[in-house]
C-alpha positions as CSV (number, residue, x, y, z in Angstrom):
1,X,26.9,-33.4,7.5
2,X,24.2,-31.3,8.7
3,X,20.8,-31.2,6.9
4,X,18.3,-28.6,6.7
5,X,15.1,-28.4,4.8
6,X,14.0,-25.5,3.6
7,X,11.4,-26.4,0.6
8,X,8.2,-26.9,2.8
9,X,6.5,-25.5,-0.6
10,X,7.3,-28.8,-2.7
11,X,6.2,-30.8,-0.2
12,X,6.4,-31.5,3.7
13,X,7.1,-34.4,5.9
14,X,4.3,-35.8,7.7
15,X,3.8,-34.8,11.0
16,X,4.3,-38.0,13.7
17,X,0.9,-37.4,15.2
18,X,-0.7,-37.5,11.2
19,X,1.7,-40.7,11.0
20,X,-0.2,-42.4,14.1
21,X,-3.7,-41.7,13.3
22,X,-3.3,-42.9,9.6
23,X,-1.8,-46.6,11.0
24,X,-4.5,-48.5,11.5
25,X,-6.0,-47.9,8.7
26,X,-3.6,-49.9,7.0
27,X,-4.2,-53.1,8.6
28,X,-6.7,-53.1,11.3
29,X,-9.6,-50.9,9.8
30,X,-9.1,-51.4,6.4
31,X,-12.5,-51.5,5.0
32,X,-13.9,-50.5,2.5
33,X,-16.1,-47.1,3.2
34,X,-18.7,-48.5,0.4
35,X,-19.3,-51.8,2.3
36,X,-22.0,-52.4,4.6
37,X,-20.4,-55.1,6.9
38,X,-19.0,-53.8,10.4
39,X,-15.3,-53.3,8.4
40,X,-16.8,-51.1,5.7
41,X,-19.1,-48.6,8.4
42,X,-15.6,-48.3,10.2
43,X,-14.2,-46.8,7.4
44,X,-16.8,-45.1,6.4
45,X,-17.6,-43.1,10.0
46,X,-13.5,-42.2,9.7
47,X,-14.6,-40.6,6.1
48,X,-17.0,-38.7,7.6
49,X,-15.6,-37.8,10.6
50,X,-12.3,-36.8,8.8
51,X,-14.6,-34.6,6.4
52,X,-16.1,-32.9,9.0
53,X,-12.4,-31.9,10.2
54,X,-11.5,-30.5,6.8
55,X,-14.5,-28.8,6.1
56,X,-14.0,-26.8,9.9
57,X,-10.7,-25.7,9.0
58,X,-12.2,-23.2,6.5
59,X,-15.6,-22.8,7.7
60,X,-17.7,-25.0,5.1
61,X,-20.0,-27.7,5.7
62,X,-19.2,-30.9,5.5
63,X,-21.4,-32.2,2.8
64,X,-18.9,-29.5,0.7
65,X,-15.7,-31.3,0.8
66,X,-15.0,-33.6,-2.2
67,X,-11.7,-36.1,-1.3
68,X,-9.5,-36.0,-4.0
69,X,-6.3,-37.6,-4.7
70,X,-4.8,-34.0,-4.5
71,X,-4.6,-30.3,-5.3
72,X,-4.1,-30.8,-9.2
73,X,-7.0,-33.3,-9.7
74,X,-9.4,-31.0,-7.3
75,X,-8.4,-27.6,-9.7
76,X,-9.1,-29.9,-13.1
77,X,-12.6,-30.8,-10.9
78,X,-13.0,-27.5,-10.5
79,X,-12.1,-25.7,-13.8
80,X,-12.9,-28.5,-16.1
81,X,-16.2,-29.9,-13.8
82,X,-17.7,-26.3,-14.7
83,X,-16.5,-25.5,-18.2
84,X,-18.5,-28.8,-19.2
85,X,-21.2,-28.1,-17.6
86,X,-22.0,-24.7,-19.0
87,X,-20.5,-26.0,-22.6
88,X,-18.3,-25.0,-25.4
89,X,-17.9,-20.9,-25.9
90,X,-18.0,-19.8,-22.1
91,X,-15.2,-17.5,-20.4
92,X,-13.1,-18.3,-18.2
93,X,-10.9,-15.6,-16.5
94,X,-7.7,-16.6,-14.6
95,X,-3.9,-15.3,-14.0
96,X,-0.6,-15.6,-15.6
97,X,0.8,-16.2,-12.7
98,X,-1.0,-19.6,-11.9
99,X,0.2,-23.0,-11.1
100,X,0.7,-25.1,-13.6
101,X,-2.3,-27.2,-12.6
102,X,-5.0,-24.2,-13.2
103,X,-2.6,-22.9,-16.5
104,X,-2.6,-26.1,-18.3
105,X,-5.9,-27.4,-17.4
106,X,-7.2,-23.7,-18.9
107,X,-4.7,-24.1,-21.8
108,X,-6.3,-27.7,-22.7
109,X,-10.3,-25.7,-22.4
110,X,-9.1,-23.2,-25.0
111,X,-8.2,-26.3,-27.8
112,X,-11.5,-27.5,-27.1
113,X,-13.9,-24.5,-27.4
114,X,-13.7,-22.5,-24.6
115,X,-12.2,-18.8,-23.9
116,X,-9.5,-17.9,-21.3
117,X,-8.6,-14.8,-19.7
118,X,-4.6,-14.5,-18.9
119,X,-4.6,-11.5,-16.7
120,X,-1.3,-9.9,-16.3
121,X,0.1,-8.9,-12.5
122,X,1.9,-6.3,-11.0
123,X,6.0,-6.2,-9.6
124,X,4.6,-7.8,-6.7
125,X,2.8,-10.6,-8.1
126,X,-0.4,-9.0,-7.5
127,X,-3.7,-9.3,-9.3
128,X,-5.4,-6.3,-10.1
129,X,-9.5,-6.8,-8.7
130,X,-10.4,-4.2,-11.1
131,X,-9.0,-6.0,-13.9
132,X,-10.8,-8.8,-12.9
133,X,-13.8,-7.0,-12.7
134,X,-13.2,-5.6,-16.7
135,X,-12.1,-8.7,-18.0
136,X,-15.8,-10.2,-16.9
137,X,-18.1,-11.1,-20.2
138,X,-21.4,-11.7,-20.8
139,X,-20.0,-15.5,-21.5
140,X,-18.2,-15.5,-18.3
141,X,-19.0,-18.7,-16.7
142,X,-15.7,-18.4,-13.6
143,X,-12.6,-17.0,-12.4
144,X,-10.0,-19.0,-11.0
145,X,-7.4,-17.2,-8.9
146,X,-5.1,-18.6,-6.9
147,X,-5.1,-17.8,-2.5
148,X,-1.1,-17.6,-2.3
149,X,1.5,-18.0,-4.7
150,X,4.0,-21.1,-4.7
151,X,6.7,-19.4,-6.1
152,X,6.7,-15.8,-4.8
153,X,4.7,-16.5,-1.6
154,X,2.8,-13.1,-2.7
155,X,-1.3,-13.1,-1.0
156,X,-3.7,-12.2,-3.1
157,X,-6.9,-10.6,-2.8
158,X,-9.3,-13.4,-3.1
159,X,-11.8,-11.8,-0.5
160,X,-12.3,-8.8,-2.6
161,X,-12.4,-10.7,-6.4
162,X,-14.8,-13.4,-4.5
163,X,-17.2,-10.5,-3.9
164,X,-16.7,-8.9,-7.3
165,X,-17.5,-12.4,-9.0
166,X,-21.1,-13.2,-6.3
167,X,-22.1,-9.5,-7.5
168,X,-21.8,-10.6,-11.1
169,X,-23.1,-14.2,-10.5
170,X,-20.0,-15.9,-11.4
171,X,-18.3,-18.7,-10.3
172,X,-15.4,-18.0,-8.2
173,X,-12.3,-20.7,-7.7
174,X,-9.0,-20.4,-5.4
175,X,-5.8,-23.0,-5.6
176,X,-5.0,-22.5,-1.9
177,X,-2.7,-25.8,-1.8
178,X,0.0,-23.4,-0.8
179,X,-2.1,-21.1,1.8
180,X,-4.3,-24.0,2.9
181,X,-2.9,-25.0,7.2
182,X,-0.7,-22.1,7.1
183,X,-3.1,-18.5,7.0
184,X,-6.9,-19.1,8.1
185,X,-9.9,-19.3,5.6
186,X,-13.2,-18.9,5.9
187,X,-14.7,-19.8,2.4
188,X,-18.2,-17.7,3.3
189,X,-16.6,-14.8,4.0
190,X,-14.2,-14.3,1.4
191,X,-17.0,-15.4,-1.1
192,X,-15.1,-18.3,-2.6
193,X,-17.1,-21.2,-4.8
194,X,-14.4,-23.4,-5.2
195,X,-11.0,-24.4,-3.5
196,X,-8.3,-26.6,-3.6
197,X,-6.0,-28.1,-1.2
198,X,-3.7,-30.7,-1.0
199,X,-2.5,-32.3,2.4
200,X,1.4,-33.1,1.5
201,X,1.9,-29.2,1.8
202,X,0.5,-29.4,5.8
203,X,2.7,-32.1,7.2
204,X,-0.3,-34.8,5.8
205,X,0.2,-37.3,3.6
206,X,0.6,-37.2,-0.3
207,X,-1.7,-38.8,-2.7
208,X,-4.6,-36.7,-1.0
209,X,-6.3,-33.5,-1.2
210,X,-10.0,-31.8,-1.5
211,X,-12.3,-29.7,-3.2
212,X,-14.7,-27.7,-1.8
213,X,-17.9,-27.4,-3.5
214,X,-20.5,-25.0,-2.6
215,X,-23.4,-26.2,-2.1
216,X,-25.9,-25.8,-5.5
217,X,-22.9,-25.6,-7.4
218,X,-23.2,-27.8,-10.7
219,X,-19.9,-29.4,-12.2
220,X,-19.4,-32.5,-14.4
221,X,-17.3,-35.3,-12.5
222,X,-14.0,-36.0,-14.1
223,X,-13.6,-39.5,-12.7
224,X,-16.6,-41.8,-13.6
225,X,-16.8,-44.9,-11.9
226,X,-19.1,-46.1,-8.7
227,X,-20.1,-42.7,-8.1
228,X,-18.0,-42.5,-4.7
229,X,-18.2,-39.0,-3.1
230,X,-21.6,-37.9,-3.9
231,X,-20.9,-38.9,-7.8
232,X,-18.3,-36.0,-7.9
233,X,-15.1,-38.4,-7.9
234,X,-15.5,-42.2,-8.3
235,X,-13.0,-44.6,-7.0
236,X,-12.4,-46.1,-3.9
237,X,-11.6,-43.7,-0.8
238,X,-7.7,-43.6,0.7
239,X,-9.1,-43.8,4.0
240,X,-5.8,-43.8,5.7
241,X,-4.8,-40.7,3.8
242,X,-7.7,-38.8,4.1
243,X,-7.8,-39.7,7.9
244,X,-3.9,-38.3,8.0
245,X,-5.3,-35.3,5.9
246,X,-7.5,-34.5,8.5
247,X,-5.4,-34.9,11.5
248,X,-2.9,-32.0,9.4
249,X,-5.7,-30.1,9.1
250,X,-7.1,-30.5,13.0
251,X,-3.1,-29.6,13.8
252,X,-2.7,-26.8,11.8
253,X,-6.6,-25.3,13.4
254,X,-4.6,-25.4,16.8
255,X,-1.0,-24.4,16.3
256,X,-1.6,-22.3,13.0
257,X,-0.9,-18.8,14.7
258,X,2.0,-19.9,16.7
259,X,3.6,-21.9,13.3
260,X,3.4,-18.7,11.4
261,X,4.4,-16.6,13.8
262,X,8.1,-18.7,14.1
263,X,8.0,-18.6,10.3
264,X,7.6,-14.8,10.1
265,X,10.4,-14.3,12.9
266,X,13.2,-16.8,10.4
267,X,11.4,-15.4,7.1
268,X,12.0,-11.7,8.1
269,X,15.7,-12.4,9.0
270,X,16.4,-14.4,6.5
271,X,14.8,-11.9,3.9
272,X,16.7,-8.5,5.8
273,X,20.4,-10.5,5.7
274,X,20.0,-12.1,2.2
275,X,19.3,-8.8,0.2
276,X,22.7,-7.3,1.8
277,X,24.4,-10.1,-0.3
278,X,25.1,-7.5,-4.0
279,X,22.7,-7.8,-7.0
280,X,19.9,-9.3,-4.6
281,X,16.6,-8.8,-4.9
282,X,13.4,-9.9,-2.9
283,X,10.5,-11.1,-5.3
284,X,7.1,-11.2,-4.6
285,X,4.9,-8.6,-2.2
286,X,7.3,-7.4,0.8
287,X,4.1,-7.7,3.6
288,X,1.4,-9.2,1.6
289,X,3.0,-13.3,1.7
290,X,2.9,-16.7,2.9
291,X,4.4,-16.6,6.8
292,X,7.2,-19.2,5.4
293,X,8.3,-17.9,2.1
294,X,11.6,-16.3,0.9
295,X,12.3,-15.4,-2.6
296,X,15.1,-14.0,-3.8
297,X,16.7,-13.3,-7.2
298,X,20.5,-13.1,-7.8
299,X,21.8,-11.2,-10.2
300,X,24.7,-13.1,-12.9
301,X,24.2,-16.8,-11.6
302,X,22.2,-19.4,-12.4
303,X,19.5,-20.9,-9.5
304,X,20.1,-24.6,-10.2
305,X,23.4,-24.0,-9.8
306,X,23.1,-22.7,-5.7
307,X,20.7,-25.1,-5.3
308,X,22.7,-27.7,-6.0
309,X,25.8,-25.8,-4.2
310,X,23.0,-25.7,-0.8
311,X,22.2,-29.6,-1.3
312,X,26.1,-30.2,-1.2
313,X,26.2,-28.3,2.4
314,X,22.9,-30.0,3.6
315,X,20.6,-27.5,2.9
316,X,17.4,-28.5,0.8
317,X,15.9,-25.0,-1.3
318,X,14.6,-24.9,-4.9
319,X,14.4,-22.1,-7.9
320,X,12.3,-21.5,-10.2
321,X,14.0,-22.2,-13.0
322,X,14.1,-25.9,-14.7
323,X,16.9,-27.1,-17.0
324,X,17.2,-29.5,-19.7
325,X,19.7,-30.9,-22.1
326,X,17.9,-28.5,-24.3
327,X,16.8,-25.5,-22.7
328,X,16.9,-23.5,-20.1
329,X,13.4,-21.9,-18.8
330,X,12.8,-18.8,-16.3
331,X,9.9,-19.3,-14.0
332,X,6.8,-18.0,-15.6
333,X,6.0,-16.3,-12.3
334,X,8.7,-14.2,-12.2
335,X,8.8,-13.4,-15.6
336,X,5.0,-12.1,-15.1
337,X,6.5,-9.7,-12.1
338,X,9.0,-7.7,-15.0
339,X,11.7,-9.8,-13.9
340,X,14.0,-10.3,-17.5
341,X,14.8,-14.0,-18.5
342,X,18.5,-13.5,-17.1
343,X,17.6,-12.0,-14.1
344,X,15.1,-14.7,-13.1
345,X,17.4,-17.6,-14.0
346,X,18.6,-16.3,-10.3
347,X,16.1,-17.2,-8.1
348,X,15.9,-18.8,-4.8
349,X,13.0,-20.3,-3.2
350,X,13.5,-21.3,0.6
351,X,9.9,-22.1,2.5
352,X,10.0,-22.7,5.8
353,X,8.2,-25.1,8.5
354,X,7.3,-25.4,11.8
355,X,10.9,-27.7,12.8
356,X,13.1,-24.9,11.0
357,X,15.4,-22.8,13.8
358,X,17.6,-20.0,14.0
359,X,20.5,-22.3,14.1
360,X,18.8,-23.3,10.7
361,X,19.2,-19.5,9.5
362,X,22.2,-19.0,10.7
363,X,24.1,-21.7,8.9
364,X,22.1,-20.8,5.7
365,X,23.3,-17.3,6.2
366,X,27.1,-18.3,6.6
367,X,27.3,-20.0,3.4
368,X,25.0,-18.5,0.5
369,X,27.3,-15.5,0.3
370,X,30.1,-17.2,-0.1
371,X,28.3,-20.0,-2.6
372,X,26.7,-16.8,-4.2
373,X,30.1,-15.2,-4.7
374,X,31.9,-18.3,-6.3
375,X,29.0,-19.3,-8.9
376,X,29.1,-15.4,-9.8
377,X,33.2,-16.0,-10.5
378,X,32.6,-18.7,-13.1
379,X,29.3,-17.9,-14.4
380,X,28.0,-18.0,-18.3
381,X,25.5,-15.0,-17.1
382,X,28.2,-12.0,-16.5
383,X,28.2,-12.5,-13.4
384,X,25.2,-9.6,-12.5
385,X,27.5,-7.1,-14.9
């Protein structure tokens, strides 16, 4: 049977030349980066030659980049690192349309003395920079917004809220996990303090990401330890990962424009021939998002249900909705667009990546309408009535 993967948003496969360069750190250079022998140096000039990498995909310095074991530790570093450090009562300003890792980690700051901000978006997914600007307090210590949505793909306008928080002198933080490799950055420019990434989105490795820290910024570490990192995150480095993380990110600086532009070309068609299939929606902004990312919402039929119906003709997509023996939960994201519970039980996220083909499409177009049509015939949800 043929397989096709189209959920480059959960995660990616490593890219062969990411596999090479990671290999000998495995068993040949395997030092440790703390040592001071000839075995720990080698590891160490591959930490700092792979942070330099990272830190010129966006534009930072390299003494900015904090290794991490991955977008959701570097947005706890980043939201928690600053809460403590300004203390208990301060502001923090964020969306509703957030990844879990930012939602939670602001969730678990309000039961422990701090104030959060749930702004509300638009159809689109959008966040409002005016809002953002209201919303800010005298006690307003940062904003966290994410670059790109996982879900919905939608772009958001990080360039403008970045300036709106330096004006005010507040810290500004982006999750750009999803945008990170595939749409170019330039933290200066587009005024951002903070920012995730994680390299299993990029064709790297999991089990490694980064934060980038502006220099001067203040945060208290969240892993104590040996102080590895500059103090910011102790524990020993995964050199082979983070050497793999910066061979995705070296990749993506040279073919990013020619990637996206593939991904636009399959995304577009897919997105044009999907919403002829009745009761079909697109979610998320229809210029303004990720090069790779379709997301669509059918009316009367459940999303686990076609995605399980693609995985049983090859084809590897996702939803946003998650069941359980007990219940059965909408994606918040969509729900934040206007989308009704019902309606957003419907969803269907297929992301793109740079091996994806228009044989891919073509075979995904020949049989969702017909997998659409049948789950509609037997259907709990009215079938889009």
């Amino acid at each position: 049977m043929k397989r096709i993967y189209m959920d480059h948003a959960a995660t990616t496969p490593v890219d062969r030349e990411v596999l090479e360069a990671m290999k000998p750190y495995f068993s040949e250079k395997y030092g440790n980066a703390s040592s001071i022998h000839d075995f720990g140096q080698e590891a160490k000039d591959a930490l700092e030659d792979s942070r330099a990498k990272v830190a010129k995909l966006i534009g930072a310095d390299l003494s900015e980049i904090v290794f991490t074991s991955g977008g959701s530790e570097a947005d706890n570093l980043a939201i928690k690192g600053t809460a403590f450090a300004k203390g208990k009562g301060s502001h923090i300003i964020t969306s509703t349309i957030e990844h879990h890792a930012v939602l939670h980690t602001c969730e678990f700051l309000e039961k422990h003395g701090f104030e959060v901000t749930y702004l509300p978006v638009g159809k689109y997914g959008l966040v409002d920079p005016a809002q953002v600007e209201k919303a800010i307090k005298k006690n307003t210590i940062l904003v966290s917004i994410m670059h790109a949505n996982n879900e919905i793909g939608t772009i958001e306008p990080v360039a403008e809220i970045g300036k709106i928080c330096r004006n005010a002198g507040i810290l500004f933080h982006t999750d750009a996990v999803q945008s990170f490799g595939k749409i170019p950055i330039d933290v200066k420019k587009m005024n951002i303090d903070l920012f995730s990434a994680s390299a299993h989105k990029m064709y790297g490795p999991k089990g490694v990401g980064c934060l980038y820290m502006r220099k001067g910024i203040n945060l208290i570490p969240q892993i104590h330890g040996g102080g590895h990192e500059s103090g910011m995150r102790s524990g020993t480095e995964n050199i082979a990962g983070i050497v793999g993380f910066a061979k995705a990110c070296e990749l993506a600086g040279k073919n990013m424009n020619s990637w996206a532009e593939q991904e636009v070309k399959l995304r577009d068609r897919l997105i044009k021939d999907m919403l002829q299939i009745p009761k079909s929606r697109l979610s998320g902004h229809p210029e303004k998002r990720l090069p790779n990312n379709v997301n669509m919402c059918f009316s009367g039929i459940e999303g686990e249900s076609m995605v399980i119906h693609l995985s049983m003709k090859g084809i590897a997509a996702s939803t946003g909705s998650a069941c359980s023996s007990k219940s059965l939960k909408p994606s918040h994201v969509l729900t934040a667009t206007g989308l009704s519970p019902k309606d957003a039980h419907g969803s269907l996220r297929l992301t793109l990546g740079k091996e994806n083909t228009e044989q891919d499409v073509d075979y995904l177009l020949n049989v969702l309408p017909g997998i659409v049509d049948n789950l509609r015939k037997i259907s709990p949800l009215g079938g889009g009535e």
